[in-house]
C-alpha positions in Angstrom: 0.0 0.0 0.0 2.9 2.7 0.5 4.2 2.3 -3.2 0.7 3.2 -4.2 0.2 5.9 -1.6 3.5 7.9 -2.9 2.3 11.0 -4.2 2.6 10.4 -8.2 3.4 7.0 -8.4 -0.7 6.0 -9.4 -0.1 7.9 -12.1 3.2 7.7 -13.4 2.5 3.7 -13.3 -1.1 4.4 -15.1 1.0 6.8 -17.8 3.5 4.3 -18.7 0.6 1.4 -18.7 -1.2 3.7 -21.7 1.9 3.7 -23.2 4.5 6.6 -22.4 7.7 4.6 -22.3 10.7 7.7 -22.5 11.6 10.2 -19.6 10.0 12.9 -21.5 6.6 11.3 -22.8 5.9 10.7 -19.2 6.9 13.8 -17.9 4.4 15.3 -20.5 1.4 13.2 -19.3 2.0 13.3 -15.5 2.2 17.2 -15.5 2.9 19.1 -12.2 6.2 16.9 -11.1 10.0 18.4 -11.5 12.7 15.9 -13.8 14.5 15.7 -10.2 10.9 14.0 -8.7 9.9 12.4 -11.6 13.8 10.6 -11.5 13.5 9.5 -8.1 10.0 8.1 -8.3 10.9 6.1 -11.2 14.0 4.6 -9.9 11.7 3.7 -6.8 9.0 2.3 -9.0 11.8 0.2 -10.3 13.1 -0.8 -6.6 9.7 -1.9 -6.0 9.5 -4.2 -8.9 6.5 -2.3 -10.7 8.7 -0.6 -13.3 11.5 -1.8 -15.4 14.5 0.3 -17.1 15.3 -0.9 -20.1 18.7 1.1 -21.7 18.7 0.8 -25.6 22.1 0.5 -27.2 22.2 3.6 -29.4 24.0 6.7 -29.1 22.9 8.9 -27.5 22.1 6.0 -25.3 17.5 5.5 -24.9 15.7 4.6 -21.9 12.4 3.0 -22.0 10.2 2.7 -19.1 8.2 -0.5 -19.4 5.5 -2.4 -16.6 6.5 -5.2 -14.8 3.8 -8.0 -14.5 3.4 -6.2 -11.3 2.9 -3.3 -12.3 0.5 -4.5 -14.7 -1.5 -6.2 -12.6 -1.7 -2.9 -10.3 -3.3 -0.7 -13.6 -7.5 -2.4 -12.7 -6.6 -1.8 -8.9 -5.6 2.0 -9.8 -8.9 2.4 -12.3 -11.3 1.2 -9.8 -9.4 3.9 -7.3 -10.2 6.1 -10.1 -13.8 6.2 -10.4 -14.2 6.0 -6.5 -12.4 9.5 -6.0 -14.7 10.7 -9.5 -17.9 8.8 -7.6 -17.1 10.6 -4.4 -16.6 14.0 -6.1 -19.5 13.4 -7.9 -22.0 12.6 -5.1 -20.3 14.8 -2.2 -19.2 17.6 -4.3 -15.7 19.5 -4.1 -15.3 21.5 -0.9 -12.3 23.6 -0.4 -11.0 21.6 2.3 -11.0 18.2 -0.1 -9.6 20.3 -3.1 -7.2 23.1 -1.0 -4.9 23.9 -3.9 -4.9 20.5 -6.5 -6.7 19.6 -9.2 -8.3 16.0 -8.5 -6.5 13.5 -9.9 -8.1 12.2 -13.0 -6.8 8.9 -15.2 -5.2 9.2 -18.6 -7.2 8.3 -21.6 
């Protein structure tokens, strides 16, 4: 439950699951985080067995970002958290002490 509780780390894993697999393809669909952030989280999503690093043999050198089976198998889990935070918006409305500065989180598509 911490790796999903990290702030970012639901959606960086639900960004490279729809496909973002380079640094900067994720960092243009997870908006908000700094390169520094975005660095760390990966390399913990990695630690944690969700992500994996794969370095491509070209120069400049590549990395891709790719799921693990894990990681995989976390994207329904994440979705159904998904549409309980839209369902609870939905019914209860925004107040400013649920939305104090942050956009609600919202899936990619």
């Amino acid at each position: 439950m911490e790796v999903v509780g990290r702030r970012w780390n639901g959606r960086l894993v639900q960004a490279i699951g729809a496909g973002c697999q380079s640094f900067s393809d994720i960092r243009r669909h997870v908006e908000g985080l700094s390169d520094a952030v975005l660095a760390r989280r990966l390399r913990e999503l990695e630690g944690d067995g969700l992500v994996a690093r794969h370095v491509l043999d070209e120069r400049p050198p590549a990395v891709r970002y790719t799921l693990t089976e894990s990681g995989v198998a976390l994207l329904p889990v994440l979705e159904a958290l998904t549409e309980w935070g839209d369902l609870l918006l939905e019914t209860s409305g925004p107040t400013p002490a649920k939305t104090a500065g942050r956009e609600p989180t919202r899936p990619l598509r």
